[in-house]
Every structure is written in C-alpha cells, then in structure tokens.
LUMBA-597128 format. One record per residue (C-alpha): residue in one letter; x, y, z. Coordinates in pm, whole numbers, padded with zeros to 5 digits, always signed. Example, Ala and Ser with C-alpha at 12.3 -4.5 7.8 and 13.67 -1.06 7.14 Angstrom:
2
A+01230-00450+00780 S+01367-00106+00714 
***
This chain:
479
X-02222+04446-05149 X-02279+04514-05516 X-02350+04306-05794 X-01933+04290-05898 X-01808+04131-05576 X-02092+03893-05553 X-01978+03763-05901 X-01658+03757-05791 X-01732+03538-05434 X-01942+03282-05674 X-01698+03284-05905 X-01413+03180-05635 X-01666+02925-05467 X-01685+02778-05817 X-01275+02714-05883 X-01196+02586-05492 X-01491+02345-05529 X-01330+02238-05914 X-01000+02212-05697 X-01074+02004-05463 X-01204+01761-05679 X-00913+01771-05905 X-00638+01663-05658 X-00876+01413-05486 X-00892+01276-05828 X-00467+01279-05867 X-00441+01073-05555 X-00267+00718-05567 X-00489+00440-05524 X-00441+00163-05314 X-00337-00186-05554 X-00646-00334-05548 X-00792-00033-05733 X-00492-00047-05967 X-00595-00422-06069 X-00935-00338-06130 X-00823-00038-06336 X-00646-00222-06541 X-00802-00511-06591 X-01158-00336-06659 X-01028-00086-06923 X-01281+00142-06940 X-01573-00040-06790 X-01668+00185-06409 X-01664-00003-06080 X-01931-00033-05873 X-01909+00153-05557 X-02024-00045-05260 X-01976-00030-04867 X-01652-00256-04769 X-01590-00366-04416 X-01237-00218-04316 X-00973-00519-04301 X-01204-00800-04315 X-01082-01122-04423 X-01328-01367-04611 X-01246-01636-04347 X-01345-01444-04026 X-01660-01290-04216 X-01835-01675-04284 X-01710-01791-03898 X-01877-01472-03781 X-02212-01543-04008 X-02201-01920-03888 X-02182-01821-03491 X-02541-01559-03582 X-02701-01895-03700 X-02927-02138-03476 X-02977-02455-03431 X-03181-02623-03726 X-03332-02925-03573 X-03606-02961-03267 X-03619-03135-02966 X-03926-03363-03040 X-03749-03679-03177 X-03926-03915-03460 X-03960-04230-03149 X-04177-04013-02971 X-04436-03918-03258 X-04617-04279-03304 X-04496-04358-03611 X-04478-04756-03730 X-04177-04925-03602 X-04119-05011-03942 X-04042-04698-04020 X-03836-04619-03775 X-03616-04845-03851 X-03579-04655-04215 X-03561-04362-04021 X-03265-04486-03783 X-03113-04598-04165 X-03094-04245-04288 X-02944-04105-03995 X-03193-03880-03818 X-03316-03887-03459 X-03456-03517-03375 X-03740-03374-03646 X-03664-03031-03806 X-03911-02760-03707 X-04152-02855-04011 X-04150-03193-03943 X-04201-03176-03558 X-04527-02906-03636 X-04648-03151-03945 X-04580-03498-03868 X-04851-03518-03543 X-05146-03383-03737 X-05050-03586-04046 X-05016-03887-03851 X-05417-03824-03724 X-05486-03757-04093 X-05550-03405-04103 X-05434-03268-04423 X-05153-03027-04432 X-05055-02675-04646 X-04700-02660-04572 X-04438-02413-04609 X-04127-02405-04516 X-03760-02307-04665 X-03573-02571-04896 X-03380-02813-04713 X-03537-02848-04391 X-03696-03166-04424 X-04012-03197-04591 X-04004-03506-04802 X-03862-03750-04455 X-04242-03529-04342 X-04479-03649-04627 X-04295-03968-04689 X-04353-04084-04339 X-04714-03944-04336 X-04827-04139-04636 X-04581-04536-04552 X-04790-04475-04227 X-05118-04428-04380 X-05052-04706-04601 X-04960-04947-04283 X-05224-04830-04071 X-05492-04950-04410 X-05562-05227-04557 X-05521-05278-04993 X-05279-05323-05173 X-05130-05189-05504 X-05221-05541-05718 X-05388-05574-06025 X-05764-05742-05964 X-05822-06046-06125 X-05996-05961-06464 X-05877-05578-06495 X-05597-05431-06724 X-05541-05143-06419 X-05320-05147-06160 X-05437-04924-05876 X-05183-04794-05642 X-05255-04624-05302 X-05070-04338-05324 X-04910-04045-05562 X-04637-03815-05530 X-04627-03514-05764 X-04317-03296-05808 X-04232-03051-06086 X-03925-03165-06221 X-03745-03498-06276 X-03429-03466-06086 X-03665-03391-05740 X-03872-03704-05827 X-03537-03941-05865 X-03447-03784-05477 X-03791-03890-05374 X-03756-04189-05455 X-03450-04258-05345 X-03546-04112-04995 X-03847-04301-04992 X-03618-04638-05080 X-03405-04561-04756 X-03741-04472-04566 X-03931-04749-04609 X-03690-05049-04659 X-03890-05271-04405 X-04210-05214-04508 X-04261-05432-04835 X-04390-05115-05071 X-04384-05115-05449 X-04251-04771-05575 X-04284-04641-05935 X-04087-04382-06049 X-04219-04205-06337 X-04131-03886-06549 X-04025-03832-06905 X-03702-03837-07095 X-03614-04176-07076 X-03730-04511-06990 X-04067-04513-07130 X-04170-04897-07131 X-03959-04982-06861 X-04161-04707-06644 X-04476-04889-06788 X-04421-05235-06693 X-04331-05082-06369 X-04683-04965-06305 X-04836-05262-06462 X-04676-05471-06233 X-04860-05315-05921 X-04743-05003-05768 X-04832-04876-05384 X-04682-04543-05455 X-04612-04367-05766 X-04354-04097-05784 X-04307-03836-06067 X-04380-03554-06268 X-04718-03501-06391 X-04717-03511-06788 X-04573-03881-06782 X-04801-03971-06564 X-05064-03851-06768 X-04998-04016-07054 X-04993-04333-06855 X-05297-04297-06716 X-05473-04242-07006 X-05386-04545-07108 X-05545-04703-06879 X-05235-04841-06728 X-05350-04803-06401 X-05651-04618-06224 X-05693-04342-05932 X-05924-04488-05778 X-05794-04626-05491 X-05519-04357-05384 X-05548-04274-05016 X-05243-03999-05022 X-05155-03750-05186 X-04841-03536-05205 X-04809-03203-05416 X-04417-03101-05334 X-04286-02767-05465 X-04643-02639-05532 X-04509-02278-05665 X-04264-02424-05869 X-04563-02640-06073 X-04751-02297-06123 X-04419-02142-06282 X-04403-02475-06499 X-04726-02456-06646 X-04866-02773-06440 X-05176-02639-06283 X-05434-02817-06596 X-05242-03118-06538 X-05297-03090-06164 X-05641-03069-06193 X-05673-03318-06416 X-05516-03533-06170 X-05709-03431-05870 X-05999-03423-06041 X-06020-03817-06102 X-05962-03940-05698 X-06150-03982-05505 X-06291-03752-05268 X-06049-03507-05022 X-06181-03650-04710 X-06171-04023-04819 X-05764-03925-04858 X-05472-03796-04682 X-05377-03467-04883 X-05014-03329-04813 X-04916-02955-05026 X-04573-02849-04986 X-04470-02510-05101 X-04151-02282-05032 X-04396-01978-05064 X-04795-02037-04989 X-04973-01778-05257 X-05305-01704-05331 X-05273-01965-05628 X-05162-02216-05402 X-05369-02165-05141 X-05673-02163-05355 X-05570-02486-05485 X-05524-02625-05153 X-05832-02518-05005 X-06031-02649-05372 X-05859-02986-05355 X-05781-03093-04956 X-06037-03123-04718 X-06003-02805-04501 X-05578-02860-04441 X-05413-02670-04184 X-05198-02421-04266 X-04843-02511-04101 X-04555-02263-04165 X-04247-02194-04046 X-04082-01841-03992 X-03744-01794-03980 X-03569-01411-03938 X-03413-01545-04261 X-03585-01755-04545 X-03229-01947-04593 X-03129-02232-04414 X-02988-02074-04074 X-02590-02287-04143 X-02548-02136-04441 X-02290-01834-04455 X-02327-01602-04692 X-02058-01349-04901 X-02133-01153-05144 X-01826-00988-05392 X-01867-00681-05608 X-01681-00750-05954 X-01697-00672-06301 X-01791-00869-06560 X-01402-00932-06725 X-01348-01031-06375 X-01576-01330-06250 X-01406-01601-06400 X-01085-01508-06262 X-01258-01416-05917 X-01425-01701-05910 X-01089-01949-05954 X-00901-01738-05688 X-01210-01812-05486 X-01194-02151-05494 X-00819-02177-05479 X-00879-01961-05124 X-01153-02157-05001 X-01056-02551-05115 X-01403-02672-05118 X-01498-03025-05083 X-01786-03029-05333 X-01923-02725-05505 X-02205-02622-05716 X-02177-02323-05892 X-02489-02144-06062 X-02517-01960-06412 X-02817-01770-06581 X-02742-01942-06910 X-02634-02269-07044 X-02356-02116-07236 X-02188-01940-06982 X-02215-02297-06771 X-02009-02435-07089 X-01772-02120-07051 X-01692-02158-06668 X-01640-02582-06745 X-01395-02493-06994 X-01220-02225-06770 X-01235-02478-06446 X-01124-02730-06606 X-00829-02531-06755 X-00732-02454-06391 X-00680-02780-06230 X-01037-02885-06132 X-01255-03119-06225 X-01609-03007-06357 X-01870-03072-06538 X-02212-02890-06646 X-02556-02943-06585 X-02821-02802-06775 X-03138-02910-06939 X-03003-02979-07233 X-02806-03299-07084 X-02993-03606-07146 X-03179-03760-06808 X-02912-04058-06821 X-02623-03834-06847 X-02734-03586-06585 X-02830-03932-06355 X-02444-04022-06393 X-02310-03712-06325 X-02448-03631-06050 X-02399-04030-05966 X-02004-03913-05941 X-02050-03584-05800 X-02192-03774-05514 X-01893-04056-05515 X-01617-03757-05552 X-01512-03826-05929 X-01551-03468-05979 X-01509-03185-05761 X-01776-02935-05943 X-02061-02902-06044 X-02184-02608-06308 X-02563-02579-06366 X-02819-02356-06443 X-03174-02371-06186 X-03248-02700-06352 X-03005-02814-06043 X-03203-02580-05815 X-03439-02760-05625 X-03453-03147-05584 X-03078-03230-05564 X-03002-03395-05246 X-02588-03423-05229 X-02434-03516-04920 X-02168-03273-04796 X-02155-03016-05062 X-01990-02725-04883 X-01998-02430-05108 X-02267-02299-05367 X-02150-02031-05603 X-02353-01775-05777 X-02189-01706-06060 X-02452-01540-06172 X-02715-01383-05927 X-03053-01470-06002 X-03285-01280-06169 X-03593-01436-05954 X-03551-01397-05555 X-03686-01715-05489 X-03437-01883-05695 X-03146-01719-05451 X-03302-01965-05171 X-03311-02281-05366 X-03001-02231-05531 X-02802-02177-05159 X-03032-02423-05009 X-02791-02713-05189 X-02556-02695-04946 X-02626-02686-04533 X-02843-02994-04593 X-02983-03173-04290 X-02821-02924-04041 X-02533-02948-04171 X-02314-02628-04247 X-02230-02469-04525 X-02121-02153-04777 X-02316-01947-05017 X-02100-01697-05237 X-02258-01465-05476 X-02077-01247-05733 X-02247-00946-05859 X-02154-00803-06196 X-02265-00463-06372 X-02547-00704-06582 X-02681-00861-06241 X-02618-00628-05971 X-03008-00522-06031 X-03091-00821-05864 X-02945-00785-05530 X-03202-00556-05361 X-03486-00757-05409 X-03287-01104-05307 X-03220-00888-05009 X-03570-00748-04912 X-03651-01131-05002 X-03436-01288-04731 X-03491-01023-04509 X-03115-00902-04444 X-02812-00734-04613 X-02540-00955-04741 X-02213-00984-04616 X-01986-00794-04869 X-01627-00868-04867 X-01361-00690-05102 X-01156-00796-05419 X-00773-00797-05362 X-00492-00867-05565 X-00433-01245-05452 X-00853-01342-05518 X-00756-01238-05889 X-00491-01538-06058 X-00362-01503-06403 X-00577-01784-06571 X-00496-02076-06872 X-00705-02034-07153 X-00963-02338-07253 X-00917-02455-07578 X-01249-02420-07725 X-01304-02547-08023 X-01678-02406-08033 X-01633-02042-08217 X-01869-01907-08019 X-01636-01846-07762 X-01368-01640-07877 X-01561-01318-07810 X-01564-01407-07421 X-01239-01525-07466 X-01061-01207-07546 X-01273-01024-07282 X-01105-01263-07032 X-00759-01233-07140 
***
C-alpha cells in the first residue's frame, strides 16, 4: 500500500469517528437533562454513576436493612454500678450499654483509666458520667468550702471544647444523677459570668465546661484543684483543632497526681497528639476502641445528590417537600449561606431558623430550647452545631454543603440516629464541593448512595425578601 491510500484510510477513520460523535451529540435527552440544561445556562454537569430507576425511598429502606444493631447485650444492672444511679439511668431511658459503654464502663468502674474512641453518638458521656457519680459515691469529701478558705474544691472536672457540648453534659449529668445529692457547675464563656462564679463559690462536686472560663476562674482563686478525683477530657481532637492544648496542660498540670485520680479521654479519632497526651497525663489508660465497617452511626441512611450550584436551594426544598421530616438540621460551610437558605425556607412554608457562632449563647440556648419542643421545624447551622447537640428525634441531617474536613461529615450526620434510633443523612454535592467527596468516602470507608435529580425534586421557589443587599447577587443566580 503506498503512502496515498494510507492518507486516504486515516483520513476516513478521522470523519466516521467526527460522525459518530456528532449525531450522539443531536440526540434528545431525557427531561431531567432538559431541566438541568436550562436551568444551569452554561455551567457543565457533573457526570456521575446513577442507579437505573431507583427511587430515593427504596434506596434509604435498603441502606437501613445493611445496618446492625447499635446497642449490646450487657445491660447497665449487671455492671455494679450504685443503685443510685441506676435509678438516673432507668430516668433516661436506657437498659442495654452501647458497645463503648459495655467495653469502658467495667474497667472504669475498677478505676483503670480509659483512652476512648468511638464514633459520635454512641454513648460516651452516659460512659464517663457514670464512671466519675460512681467514683464520687464510692469516696468520701465533699465539694464544700473549708472553714477559713476563700476556695471551693470540687471533686471532679469535665472538659469539652465548645459550649453547646458542655450545656448537653450537664443536662445529661442532671438526668443521671438526680438521686445522688451532687452539686454541678456549669461553666464556659459568653454569658453569665458572676452567676457562673457564685456557682462555684457555693461548693461544686463537679464542674462542667470549656477550658478558658474555667481558667480565668481559677486564677482567681475561686476554687482549687486540689482535691479532684476525676477527670474527663471529651472530644480530645476537637480541643487540638481549637487551640486548647496550653490550656489543657495548664489544667492538668495543677491536680494532683494521675494515679491518685480517675482519668477518662474521649476522642472520635485517637492521634499521635492525643495519645501522647493521654499517655503524659493518665496513669497508663487502656486503650478501648471501637471498629465499625463504617465510622457513622450504623441507623443512619445515607444519599448523596449530584447538583449544581443554581440548583441546591431548589433541590433542597423539593427534598424536603418529598421526604416530610419531623425535625431537620441542615449544614452550611458559611454563615451567610445559613442566612440565605433561612430566608429561602422560610419563603417556602417552613419554619427555620440559623445557628451559627455569631448568635449570642442565650439566643442559640432558646433556639435550640424550641427546636427541641417543635416550635420550629429546622434548623440551619454551620459545625458550631456539629458535635454536642443532643435533640431527641431529629430524623434528617442535610448537607447543604459537604464538608471540607472528613471528620466533620461524621459529626455533622451523627445528629440524627441518636441512641439507636434511626435516621437520614443527605448530602448535596455542587461543582465548589464535589472535591470533598472522595476523601469523606475513603474516610467512612464506603461509597455513597447516589440517587438522581428529576423534574418533581426541582419546585419553582418564592423569593425571600431580603432586605440585606448582599443578597441580590445569589438571588438572581436562583431565579
């Protein structure tokens, strides 16, 4: 064959191959892709794997019926805790310990000091609560101020990292140990100041809060370490990303010794950082952790859509109007897109309101106050509402937004399926977030469920009237 005719063969390979892609190209789409078309303008989809004439209903029942059990079969009667406290425990409703509470609780209750990890909502503040009330019973002290001193000394000290976890403390710890006569202080910043004071003053057995009020207390001499006999350090990883380790040791470093104390560390992920300041602080604490095939709560269903960015809010309504949650958080990256999707939601026949850290501590104390009694149906937050909350029966979580830090995914879906309960975690994945979905994935240790856009997730929305200006750029993109 000469040179000619192999010109002419490559040349012919060339125009089929053009072809064939033309009048793929010039076939109808189905209506779905017509939507998207037009709604996006000139913004590309994202191609992604559908599952052929799923609905979003069979998907979740298929996820739930993949899930396990979350609770063991050692029950709390059987562990030797203080009758006292079992009657708290009867209060609150639980019989059966979760797996981190059944492997914790015995070796706790001989005082060995534990390094804990374990996945949000599975239990671990009914664990150390329990531990330290039943240190404190099985002692003698108490929290009063000594005749001739200015300090009170209380017997125990619960750290957490942010205020809205130390509030559920406390109010776990109220239900918990209602028969057994303790003083609790609840301390952390933002409101309260002198009220929080004369609470210590007063005599405290355990003090629960965040560390830089406490601090500031204690430097004051209002009351003295001295005489604590447990400690708690709950969502370890989350003081490191907070910037609480100096306060920590500053803390730690002004008890009394590790083995003249019960020492409790809780963490959702054990690092070297946390480890080391386990192994520096407690006396030589076992390591208890508990392994799941997924690091979310088994109940929890999750979905996952593929949508553009002119197309959440609408997605998201359609969503709701679909699914008819009973209470719902839903999760943004940034407080003003929380203001954005309150304005929309509330547009649309639902009643929300936002969350962020910007809401004063009374404020956010109310609302979530009447998320919990049903005055409103929604909740829209940024990770300030991540870890800590403790609502009853919320049913769906919503990411709005998906994370940009894996761990975040957890605690965020870890809201709802409280207590072994179930419940649903949806996730929509824009163009500007998408990059986050392989490592929540690798994270959790399984693929998503993905389900598809159609025309009836996708309502015509009312427009919020916002008076704020810096809205009417979004505004127009959602038109």
């Amino acid at each position: 064959m000469n040179s000619y005719s192999i010109i002419q063969v490559f040349c012919g390979v060339i125009f089929l191959f053009l072809g064939m892609k033309f009048f793929r190209h010039r076939r109808k789409p189905d209506i779905t892709s017509k939507k998207v078309t037009r709604r996006r303008g000139r913004k590309r989809r994202v191609s992604v794997p559908i599952p052929s004439g799923a609905k979003t209903e069979a998907v979740i029942v298929e996820a739930r019926e993949k899930k396990d059990n979350d609770l063991s079969t050692v029950r709390f009667d059987e562990l030797g805790v203080d009758s006292r406290l079992l009657k708290g425990v009867e209060d609150a409703g639980f019989e059966f310990c979760t797996p981190i509470q059944a492997r914790s609780l015995p070796s706790l209750l001989r005082n060995e000091d534990i390094a804990g990890q374990a996945q949000t909502g599975t239990g671990k503040t009914a664990a150390y609560l329990l531990a330290t009330m039943n240190r404190l019973l099985k002692e003698s002290g108490g929290s009063e101020i000594p005749t001739g001193r200015s300090q009170a000394n209380p017997r125990a000290l619960i750290l957490a990292p942010t205020r809205e976890l130390a509030i559920q403390i406390k109010k776990d710890a109220d239900i918990l140990g209602a028969y057994t006569g303790f003083k609790l202080a609840l301390i952390y910043g933002g409101v309260d100041y002198e009220k929080q004071r004369k609470s210590l003053q007063m005599g405290a057995d355990i003090v629960i809060g965040t560390p830089g009020r406490i601090i500031d207390y204690f430097k004051q001499n209002v009351f003295s370490l001295n005489s604590i006999e447990a400690l708690v350090l709950d969502e370890a990883d989350r003081m490191f990303d907070l910037g609480f380790i100096k306060d920590l040791r500053f803390l730690l470093r002004r008890m009394p010794h590790p083995s003249k104390r019960l020492n409790m560390l809780y963490s959702a992920t054990l690092s070297h950082r946390v480890n080391e300041l386990a192994y520096e602080y407690m006396n030589t604490p076992k390591l208890v952790e508990i392994a799941s095939e997924t690091r979310a709560a088994s109940k929890i269903a999750q979905v996952l859509y593929h949508v553009s960015s002119d197309e959440k809010i609408s997605l998201l309504v359609g969503l709701l109007n679909t699914q008819k949650p009973f209470r719902t958080i839903i999760f943004a990256n940034t407080k003003r897109v929380v203001s954005l999707l309150v304005g929309y939601l509330n547009s649309n026949g639902y009643k929300a309101r936002a969350l962020s850290g910007d809401v004063e501590q009374a404020k956010r104390e109310r609302l979530i106050d009447d998320f919990k009694m049903g005055k409103i149906d929604i909740v829209v937050a940024t990770d300030v509402a991540a870890r800590g909350l403790h609502i009853p029966d919320v049913t769906h979580v919503v990411n709005y937004d998906l994370p940009n830090h894996c761990e975040d995914y957890v605690h965020r879906i870890g809201r709802t399926a409280r207590a072994g309960a179930r419940g649903d975690a949806i996730s929509l994945a824009c163009e500007e977030y998408v990059f986050s979905l392989q490592s929540i994935e690798e994270y959790i240790g399984h693929k998503i469920l993905v389900e598809q856009v159609n025309e009836r997730l996708l309502p015509d929305l009312i427009k919020p009237d916002f008076k704020d200006r810096k809205f009417s750029t979004r505004r127009k993109n959602h038109s």
